[in-house]
TIDO-841129 format. One line per field, with one value per residue: residue number from 1; chain; x, y, z of N, C-alpha, C, O in turn. Coordinates in nm, 2 decimals. Example, Ala and Ser with C-alpha at 12.3 -4.5 7.8 and 13.67 -1.06 7.14 Angstrom:
BEGIN
k	(1:2)
c	(A:A)
nxx	(1.32:1.28)
nyy	(-0.57:-0.22)
nzz	(0.78:0.71)
caxx	(1.23:1.37)
cayy	(-0.45:-0.11)
cazz	(0.78:0.71)
cxx	(1.32:1.29)
cyy	(-0.33:0.00)
czz	(0.78:0.79)
oxx	(1.42:1.34)
oyy	(-0.33:0.11)
ozz	(0.85:0.80)
***
This chain:
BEGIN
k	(1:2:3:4:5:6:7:8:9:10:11:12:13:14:15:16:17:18:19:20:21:22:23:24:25:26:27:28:29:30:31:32:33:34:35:36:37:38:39:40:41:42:43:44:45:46:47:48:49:50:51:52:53:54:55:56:57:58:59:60:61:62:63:64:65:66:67:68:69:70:71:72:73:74:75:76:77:78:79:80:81:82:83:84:85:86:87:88:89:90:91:92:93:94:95:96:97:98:99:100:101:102:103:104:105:106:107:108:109:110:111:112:113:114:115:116:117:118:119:120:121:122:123:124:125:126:127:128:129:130:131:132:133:134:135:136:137:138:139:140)
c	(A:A:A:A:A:A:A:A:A:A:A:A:A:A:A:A:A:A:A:A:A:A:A:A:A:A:A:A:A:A:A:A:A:A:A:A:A:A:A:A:A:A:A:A:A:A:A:A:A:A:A:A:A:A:A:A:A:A:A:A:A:A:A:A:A:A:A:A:A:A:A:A:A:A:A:A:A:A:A:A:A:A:A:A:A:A:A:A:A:A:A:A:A:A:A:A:A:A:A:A:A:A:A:A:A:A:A:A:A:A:A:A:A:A:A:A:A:A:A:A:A:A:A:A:A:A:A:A:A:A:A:A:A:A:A:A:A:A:A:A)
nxx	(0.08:0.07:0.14:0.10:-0.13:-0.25:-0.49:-0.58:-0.38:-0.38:-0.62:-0.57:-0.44:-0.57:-0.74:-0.60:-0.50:-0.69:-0.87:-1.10:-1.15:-1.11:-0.97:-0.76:-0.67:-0.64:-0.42:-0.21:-0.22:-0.25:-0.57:-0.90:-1.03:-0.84:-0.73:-0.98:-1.04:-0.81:-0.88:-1.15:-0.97:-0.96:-0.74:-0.39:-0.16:0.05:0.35:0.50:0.25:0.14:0.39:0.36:0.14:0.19:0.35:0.21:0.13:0.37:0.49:0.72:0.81:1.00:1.26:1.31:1.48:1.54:1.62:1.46:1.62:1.66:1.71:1.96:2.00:2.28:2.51:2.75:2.98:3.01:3.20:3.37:3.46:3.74:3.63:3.37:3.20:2.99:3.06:3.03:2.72:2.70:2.96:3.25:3.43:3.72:4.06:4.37:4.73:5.03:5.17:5.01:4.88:4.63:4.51:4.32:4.39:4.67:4.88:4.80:4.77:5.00:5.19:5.21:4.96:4.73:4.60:4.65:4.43:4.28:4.09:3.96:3.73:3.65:3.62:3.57:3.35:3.24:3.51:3.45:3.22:3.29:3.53:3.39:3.22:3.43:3.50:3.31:3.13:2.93:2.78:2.89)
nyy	(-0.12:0.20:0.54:0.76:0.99:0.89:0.93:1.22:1.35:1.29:1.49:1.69:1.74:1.72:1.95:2.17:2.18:2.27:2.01:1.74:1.42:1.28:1.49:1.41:1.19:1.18:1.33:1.23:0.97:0.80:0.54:0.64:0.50:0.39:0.65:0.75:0.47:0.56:0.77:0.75:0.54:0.31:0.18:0.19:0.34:0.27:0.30:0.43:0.51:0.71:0.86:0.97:1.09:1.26:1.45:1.60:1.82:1.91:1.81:1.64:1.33:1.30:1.14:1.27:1.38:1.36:1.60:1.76:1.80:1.66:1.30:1.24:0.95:0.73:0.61:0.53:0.62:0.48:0.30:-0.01:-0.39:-0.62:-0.82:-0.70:-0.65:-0.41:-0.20:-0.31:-0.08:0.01:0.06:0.25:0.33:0.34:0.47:0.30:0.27:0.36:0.11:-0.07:0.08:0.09:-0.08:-0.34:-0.64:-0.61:-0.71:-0.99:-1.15:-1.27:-1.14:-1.29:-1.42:-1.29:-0.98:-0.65:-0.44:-0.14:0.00:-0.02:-0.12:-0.05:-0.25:-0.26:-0.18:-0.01:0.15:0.33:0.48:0.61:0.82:0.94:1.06:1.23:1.37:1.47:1.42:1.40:1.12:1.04)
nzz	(0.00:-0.06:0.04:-0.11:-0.29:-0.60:-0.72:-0.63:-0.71:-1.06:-1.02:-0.96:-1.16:-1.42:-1.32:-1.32:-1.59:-1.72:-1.84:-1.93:-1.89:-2.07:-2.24:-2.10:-2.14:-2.40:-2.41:-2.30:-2.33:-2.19:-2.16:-2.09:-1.94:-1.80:-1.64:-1.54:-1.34:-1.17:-1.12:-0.93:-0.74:-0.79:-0.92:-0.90:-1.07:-1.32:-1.31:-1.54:-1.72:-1.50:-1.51:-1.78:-1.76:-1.55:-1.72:-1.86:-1.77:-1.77:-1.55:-1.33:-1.20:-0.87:-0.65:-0.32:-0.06:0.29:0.38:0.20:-0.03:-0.41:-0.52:-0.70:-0.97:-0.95:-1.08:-1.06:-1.22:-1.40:-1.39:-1.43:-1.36:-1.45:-1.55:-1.64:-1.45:-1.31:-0.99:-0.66:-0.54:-0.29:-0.20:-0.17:-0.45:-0.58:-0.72:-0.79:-0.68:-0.86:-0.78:-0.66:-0.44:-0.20:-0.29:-0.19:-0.26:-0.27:-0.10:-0.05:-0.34:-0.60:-0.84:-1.07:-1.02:-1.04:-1.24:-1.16:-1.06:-1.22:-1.06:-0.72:-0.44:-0.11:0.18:0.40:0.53:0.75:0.82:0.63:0.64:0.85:0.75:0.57:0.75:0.87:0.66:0.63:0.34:0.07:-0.05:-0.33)
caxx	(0.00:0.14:0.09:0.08:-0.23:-0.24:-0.60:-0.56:-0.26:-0.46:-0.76:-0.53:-0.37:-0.63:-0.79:-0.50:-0.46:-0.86:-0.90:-1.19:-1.10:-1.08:-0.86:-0.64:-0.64:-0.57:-0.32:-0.12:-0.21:-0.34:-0.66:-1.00:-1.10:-0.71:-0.76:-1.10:-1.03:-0.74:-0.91:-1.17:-0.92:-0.96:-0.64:-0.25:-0.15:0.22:0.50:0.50:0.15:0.17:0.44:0.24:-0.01:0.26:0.40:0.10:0.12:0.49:0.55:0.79:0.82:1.14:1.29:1.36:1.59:1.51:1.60:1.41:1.68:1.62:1.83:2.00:2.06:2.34:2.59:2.90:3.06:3.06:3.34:3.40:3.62:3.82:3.51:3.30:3.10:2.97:3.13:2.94:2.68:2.70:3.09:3.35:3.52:3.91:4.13:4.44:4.78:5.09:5.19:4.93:4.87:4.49:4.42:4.31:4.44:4.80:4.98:4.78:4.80:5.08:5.15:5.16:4.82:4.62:4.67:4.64:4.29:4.29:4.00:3.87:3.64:3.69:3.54:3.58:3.21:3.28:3.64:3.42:3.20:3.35:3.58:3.29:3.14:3.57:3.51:3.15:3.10:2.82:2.80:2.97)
cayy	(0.00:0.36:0.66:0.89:0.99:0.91:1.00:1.36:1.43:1.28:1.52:1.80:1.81:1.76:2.06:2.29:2.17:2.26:1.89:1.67:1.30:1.24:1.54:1.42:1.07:1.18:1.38:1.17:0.82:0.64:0.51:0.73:0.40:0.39:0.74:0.71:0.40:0.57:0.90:0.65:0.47:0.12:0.15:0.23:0.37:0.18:0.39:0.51:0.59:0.85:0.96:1.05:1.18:1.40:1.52:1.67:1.94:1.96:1.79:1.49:1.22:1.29:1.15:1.37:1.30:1.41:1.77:1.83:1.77:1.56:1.22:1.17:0.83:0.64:0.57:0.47:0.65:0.40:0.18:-0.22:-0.47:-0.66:-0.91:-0.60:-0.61:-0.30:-0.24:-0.26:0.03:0.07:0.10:0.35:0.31:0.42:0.40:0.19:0.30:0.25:0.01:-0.12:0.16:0.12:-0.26:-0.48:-0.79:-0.59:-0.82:-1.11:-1.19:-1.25:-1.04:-1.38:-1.48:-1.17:-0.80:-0.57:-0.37:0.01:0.06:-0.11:-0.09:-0.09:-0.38:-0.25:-0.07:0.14:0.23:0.40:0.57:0.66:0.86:1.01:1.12:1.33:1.45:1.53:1.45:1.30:0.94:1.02)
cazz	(0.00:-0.06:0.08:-0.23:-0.34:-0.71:-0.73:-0.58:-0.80:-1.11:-1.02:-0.97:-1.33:-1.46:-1.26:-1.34:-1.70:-1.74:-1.90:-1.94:-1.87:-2.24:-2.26:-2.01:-2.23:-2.56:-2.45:-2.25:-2.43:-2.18:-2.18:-2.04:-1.81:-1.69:-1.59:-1.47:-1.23:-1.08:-1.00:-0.81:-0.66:-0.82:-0.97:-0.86:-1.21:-1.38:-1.30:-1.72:-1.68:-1.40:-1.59:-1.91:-1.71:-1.52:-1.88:-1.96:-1.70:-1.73:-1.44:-1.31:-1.08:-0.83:-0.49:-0.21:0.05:0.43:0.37:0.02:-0.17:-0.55:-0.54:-0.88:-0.96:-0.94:-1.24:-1.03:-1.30:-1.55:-1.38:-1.42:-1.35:-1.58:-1.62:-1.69:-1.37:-1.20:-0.88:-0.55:-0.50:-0.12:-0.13:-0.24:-0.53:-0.59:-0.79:-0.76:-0.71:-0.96:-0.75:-0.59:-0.32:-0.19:-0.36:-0.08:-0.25:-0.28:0.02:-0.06:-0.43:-0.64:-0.98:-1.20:-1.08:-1.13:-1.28:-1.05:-1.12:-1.20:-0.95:-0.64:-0.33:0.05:0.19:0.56:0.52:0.89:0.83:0.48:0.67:0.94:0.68:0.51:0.83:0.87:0.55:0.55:0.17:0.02:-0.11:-0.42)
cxx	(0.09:0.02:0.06:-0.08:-0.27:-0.40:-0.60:-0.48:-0.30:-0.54:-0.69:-0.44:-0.42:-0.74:-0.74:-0.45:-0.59:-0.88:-0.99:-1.10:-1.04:-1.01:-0.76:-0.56:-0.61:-0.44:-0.19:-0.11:-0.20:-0.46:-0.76:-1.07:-0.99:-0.76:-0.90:-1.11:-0.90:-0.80:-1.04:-1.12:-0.94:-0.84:-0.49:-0.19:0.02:0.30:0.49:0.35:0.13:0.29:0.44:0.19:0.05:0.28:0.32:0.10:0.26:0.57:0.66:0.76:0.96:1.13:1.33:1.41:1.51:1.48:1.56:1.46:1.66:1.74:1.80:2.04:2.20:2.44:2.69:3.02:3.09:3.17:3.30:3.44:3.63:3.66:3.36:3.17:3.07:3.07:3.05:2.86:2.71:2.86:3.13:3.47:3.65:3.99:4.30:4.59:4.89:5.17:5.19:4.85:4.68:4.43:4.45:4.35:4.62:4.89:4.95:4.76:4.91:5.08:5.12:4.99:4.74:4.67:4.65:4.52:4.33:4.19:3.97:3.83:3.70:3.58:3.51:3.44:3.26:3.42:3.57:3.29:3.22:3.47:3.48:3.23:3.28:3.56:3.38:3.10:2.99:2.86:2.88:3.03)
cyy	(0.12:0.43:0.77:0.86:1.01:1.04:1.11:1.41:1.43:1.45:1.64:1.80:1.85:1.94:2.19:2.32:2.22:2.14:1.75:1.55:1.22:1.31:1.48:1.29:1.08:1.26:1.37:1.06:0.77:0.63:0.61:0.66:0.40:0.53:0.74:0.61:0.44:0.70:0.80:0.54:0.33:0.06:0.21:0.25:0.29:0.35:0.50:0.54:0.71:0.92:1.06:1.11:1.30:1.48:1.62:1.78:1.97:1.92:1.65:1.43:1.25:1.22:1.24:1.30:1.36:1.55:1.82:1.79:1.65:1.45:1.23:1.04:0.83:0.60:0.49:0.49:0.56:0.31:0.08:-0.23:-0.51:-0.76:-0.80:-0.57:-0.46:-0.34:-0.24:-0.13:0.11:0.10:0.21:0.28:0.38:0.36:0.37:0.28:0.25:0.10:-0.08:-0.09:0.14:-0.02:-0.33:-0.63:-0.74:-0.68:-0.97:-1.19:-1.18:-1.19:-1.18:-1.42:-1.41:-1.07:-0.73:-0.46:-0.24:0.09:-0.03:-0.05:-0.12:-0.19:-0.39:-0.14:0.04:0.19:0.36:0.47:0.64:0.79:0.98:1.06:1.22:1.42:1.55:1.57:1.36:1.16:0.94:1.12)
czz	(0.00:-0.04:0.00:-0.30:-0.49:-0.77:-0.72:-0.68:-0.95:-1.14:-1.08:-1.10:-1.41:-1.47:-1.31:-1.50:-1.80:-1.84:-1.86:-1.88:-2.01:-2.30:-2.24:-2.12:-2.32:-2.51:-2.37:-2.32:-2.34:-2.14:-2.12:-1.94:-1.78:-1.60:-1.46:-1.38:-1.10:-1.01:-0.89:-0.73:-0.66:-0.85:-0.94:-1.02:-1.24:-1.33:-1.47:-1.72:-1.62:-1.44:-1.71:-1.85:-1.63:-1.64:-1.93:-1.89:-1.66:-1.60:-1.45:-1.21:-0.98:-0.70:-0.47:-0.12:0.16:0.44:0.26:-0.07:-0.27:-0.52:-0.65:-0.86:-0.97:-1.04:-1.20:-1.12:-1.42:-1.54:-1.40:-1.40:-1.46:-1.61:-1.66:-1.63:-1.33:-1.08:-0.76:-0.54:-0.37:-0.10:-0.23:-0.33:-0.55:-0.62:-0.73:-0.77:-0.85:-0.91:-0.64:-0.44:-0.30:-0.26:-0.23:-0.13:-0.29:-0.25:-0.02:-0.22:-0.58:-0.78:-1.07:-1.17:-1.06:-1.15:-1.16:-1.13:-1.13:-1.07:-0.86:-0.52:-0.21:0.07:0.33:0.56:0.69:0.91:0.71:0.53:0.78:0.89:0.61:0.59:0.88:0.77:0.51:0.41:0.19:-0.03:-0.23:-0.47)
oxx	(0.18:-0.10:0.00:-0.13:-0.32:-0.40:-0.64:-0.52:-0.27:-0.53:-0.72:-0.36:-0.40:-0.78:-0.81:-0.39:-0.60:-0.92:-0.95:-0.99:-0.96:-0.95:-0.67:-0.45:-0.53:-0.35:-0.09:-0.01:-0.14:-0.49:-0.70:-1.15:-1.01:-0.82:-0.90:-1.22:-0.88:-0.79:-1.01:-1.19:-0.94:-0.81:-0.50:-0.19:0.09:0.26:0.46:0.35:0.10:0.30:0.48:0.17:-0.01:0.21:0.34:0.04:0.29:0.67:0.67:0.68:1.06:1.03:1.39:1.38:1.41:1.38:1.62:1.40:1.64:1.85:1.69:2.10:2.25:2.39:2.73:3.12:3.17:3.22:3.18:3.52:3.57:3.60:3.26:3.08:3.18:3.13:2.99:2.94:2.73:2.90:3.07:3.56:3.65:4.01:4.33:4.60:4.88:5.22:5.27:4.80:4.62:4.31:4.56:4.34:4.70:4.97:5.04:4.72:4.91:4.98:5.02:4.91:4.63:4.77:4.63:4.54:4.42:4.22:3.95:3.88:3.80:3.48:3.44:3.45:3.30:3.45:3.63:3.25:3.15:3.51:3.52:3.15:3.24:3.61:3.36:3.06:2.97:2.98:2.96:3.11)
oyy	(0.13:0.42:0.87:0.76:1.12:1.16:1.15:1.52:1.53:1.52:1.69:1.89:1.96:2.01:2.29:2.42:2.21:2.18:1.67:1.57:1.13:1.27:1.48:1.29:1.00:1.24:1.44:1.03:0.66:0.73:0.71:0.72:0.45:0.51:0.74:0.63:0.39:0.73:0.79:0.47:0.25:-0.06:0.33:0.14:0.28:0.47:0.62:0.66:0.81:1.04:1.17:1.22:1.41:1.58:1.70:1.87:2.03:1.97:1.58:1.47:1.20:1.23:1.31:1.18:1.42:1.60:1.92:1.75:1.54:1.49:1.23:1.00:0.94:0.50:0.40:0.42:0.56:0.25:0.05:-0.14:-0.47:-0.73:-0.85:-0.52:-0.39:-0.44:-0.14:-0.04:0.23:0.14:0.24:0.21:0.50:0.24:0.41:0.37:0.15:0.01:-0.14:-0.16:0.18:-0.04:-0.37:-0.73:-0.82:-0.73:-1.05:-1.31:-1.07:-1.19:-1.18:-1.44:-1.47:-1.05:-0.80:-0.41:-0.22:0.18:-0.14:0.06:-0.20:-0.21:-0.48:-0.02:0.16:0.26:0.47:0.53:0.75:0.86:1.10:1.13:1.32:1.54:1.63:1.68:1.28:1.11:0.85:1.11)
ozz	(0.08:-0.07:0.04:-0.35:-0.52:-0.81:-0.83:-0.73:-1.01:-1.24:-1.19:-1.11:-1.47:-1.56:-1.35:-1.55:-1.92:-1.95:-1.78:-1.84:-2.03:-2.40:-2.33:-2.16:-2.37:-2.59:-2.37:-2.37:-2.36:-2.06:-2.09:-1.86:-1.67:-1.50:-1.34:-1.32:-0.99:-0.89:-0.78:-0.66:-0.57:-0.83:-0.97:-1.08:-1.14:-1.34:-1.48:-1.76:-1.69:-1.41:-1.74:-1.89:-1.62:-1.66:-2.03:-1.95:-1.56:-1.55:-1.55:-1.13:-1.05:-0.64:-0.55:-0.09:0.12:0.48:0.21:-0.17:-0.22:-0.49:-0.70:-0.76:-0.99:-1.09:-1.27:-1.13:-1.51:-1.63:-1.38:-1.36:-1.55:-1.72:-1.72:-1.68:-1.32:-1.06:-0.76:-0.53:-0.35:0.00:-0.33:-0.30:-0.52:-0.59:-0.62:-0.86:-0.92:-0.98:-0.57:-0.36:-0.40:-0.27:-0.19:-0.06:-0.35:-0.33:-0.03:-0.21:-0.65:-0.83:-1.14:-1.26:-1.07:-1.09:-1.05:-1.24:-1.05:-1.00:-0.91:-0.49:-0.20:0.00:0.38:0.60:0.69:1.00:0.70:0.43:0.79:0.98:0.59:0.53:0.94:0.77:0.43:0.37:0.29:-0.05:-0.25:-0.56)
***
């Protein structure tokens, strides 16, 4: 169950957009019974639905953090590994020195039996925020 009142937000685009229900449907593209069972509350609209139906009054969909602020997603910059995974979300990524300053497998794996990565993560999650609470930066 959620707390957002699709219905209300619906009523009010419509309200502010001065648009019929068959407005609101032609000029979002979706249906005039979609529309119509969510402003009675039959229906929780798709995600891409409620976003057509924002569009039409210029609006969006965002999170907000605690204090207002919009989260942006997430990219992690675009890094991999050599196998061309992502890297953990919840940790900090960094890159590697030239010879091997900041790689947690530095001490414990030898050069013939792997490369040595350009980037890698802490794995000690409270030495990594405990740092980020010294530094008072954001997550990324």
């Amino acid at each position: 169950m959620t707390s957002l009142d699709f219905a209300g937000i619906v009523r009010r685009i419509r309200r502010t957009a001065i648009m019929s229900q068959r407005d609101l449907a032609d000029a979002s593209g979706v249906a005039r019974s979609t529309i119509s069972r969510i402003e009675s509350r039959q229906l929780a609209p798709s995600l891409e639905n409620f976003e057509a139906i924002l569009a039409v009054a210029r609006c969006r969909l965002a999170v907000l953090d605690r204090q207002g602020r919009e989260v942006v997603p997430y990219n992690g910059g675009g890094l991999r590994d050599r196998a061309h995974r992502l890297y953990p979300a919840h940790l900090d990524v960094r890159e590697v020195g030239p010879n091997g300053e900041g790689w947690w497998g530095q001490l414990t794996v030898q050069d013939y039996v792997r490369k040595q990565p350009t980037h890698t993560f802490g794995r000690l999650r409270w030495l990594y925020e405990q740092f980020r609470e010294r530094r008072e930066t954001e997550l990324d």
